[in-house]
N, C-alpha and C positions, 0 to 999 in steps of 0.2 A: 572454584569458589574462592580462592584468594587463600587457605587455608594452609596450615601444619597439624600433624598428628597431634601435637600437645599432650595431652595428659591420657589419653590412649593407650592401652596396656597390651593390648593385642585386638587382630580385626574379631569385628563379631561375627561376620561372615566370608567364606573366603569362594569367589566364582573360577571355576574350575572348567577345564573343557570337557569335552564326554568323554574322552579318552581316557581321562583320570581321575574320573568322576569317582568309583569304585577303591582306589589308592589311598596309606593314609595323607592325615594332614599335609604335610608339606612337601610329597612327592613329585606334587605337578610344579614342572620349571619352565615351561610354554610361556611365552610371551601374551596369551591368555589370562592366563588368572590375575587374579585381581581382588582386591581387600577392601571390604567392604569397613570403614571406622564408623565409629558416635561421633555426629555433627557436633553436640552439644558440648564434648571435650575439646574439641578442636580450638586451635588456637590461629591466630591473624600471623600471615608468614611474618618473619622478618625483615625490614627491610637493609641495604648492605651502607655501610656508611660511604661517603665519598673518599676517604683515603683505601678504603676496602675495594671500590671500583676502580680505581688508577693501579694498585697493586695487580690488578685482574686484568688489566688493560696492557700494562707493563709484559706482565709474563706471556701473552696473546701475541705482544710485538718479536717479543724476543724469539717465541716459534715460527712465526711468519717472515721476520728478518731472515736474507741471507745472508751469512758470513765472507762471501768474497764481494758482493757486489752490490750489500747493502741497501738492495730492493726488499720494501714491503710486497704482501703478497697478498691474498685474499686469501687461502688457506693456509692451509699449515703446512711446513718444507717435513721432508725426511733427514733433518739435521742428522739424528743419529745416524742411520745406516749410510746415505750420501753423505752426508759435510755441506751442500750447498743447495743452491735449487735447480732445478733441472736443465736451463741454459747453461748455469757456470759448468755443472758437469758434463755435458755433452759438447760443450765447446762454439756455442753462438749465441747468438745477439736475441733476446728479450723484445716479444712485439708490445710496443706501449699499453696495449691493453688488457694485456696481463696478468701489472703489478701495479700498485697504489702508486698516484702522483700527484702531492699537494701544490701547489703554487699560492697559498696563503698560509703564513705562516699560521702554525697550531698550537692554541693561548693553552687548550686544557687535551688531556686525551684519555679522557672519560669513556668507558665501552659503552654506556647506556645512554 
């Protein structure tokens, strides 16, 4: 519904699986349950300003960058545990279709 909890203090109802149906409050951690709010407190999300998107955009690049060979990626590298992406550390060549290739130069790089 486009919506934020807003001014919502706690659900009014909380859907629970059978299994924990009998359990108190807050014992069911199932991917199940679910919380039921007041439409009427709800509030209109937020929306992110455009230096908030480039910030968001930035940090995306920087995990999807590698560091030896400066290919973007479509997900995200194992920087921590590797150092680079899976080509540079096994030692071959990258199939072009792979990793991001612009040929027009990129006026803005907005994630949205």
């Amino acid at each position: 519904m486009g919506l934020s909890p807003g001014d919502n203090v706690g659900p009014v109802a909380i859907l629970r699986c059978r299994l924990c149906a009998n359990r108190p409050q807050w014992s069911c951690r199932h991917p199940t349950r679910g919380f039921l709010l007041r439409v009427d407190l709800a509030r209109p999300k937020r929306v992110p300003t455009l230096a908030q998107e480039l910030a968001l955009d930035r940090a995306m690049a920087a995990r999807s960058t590698c560091s030896r060979c400066s290919r973007r990626y479509d997900y995200c590298l194992p920087l921590r545990t590797v150092g680079s992406c899976d080509p540079c550390a096994r030692g071959y060549e990258p199939t072009p279709g792979t990793y991001v290739t612009t040929t027009v130069p990129v006026t803005h790089r907005l994630a949205a």
